[in-house]
N, C-alpha and C positions, 0 to 999 in steps of 0.2 A: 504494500500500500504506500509506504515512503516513495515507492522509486516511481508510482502514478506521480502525486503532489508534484515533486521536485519537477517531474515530465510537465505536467502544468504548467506551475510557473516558467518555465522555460519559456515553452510557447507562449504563453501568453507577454513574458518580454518581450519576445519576438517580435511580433504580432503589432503592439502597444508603441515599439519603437520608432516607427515613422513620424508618430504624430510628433514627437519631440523634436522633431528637425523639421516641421512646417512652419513657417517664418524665422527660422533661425538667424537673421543676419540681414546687414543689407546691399551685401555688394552683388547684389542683384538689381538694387536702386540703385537710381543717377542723384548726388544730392543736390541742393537747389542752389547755384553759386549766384544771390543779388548782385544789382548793381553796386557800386562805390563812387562815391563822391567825394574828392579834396580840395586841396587848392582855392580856399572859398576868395574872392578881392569882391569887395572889403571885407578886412578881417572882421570876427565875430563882436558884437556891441561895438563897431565904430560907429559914430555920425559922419552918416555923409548927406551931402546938397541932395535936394530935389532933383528926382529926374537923373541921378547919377548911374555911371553904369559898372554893370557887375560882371563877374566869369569864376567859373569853376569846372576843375572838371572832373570827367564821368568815365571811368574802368571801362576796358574795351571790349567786355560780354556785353555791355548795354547797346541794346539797339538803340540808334539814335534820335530813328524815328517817331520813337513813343517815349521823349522825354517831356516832360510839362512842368511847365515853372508858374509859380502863381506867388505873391506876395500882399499879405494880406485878405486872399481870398479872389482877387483881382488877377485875372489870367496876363502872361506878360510874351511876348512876342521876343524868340530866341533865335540867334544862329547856332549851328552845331558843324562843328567843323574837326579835320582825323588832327589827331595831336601826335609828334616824339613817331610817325612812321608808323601810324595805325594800331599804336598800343593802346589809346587812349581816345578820348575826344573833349575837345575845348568849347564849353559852352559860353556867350554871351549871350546879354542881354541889358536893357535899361527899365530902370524903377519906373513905375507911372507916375506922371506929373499929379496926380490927384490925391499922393499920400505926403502929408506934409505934418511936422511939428509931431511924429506919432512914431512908436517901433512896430517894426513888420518883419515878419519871419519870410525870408526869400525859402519857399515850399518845393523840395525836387521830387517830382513820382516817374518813375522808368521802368521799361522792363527787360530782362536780361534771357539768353538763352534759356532751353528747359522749360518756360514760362514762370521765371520767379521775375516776382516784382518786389522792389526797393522803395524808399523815399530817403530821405536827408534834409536839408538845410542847415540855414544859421541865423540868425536875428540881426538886426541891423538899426540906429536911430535916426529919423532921417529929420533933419533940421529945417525949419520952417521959412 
């Protein structure tokens, strides 16, 4: 009768062991590399003039076509251009004349290879 038991359990390790290695891991998955943002002009909490213009730039997973800049909620009209030989890319753009005497967080949303999406910024005072 021991040497049934012992026969059981066997099999039934057996048996029972696949399930343990169903989702074991993930280098089956691709993981989600966001975009990056640095190089903020102007630096973070500077005052600058109305109407003043800004650049930063954006890691070269990002596509550049789906980067959006808004400042204060107020959408802002950018160039994007390949920066360093296509490692990168050089964003400008200008503050709208209709934010004055107030801070405004320059807002980045992108999205990168894989379908990850990113955002960033930085705050800014902008003098009246």
């Amino acid at each position: 009768m021991k040497r049934y038991n012992c026969l059981w359990i066997f099999v039934l390790a057996f048996i029972t062991s696949p399930c343990w290695a169903y989702g074991g891991g993930s280098s089956s998955t691709k993981a989600c590399a966001k975009p990056k943002f640095t190089d903020f002009i102007p630096a973070e909490n500077t005052e600058v003039a109305v109407g003043s213009n800004f650049s930063f730039s954006a890691s070269a997973n990002t596509h550049p076509e789906s980067i959006k800049v808004t400042a204060k909620g107020l959408p802002i009209t950018i160039k994007v251009s390949p920066k360093n030989a296509g490692n990168s890319f050089e964003v400008t753009g200008t503050l709208p004349s209709s934010l004055k005497a107030t801070y405004a967080r320059i807002a980045i949303d992108a999205d990168a290879q894989g379908s990850c999406n990113g955002g960033g910024g930085w705050l800014v005072k902008i003098a009246e």
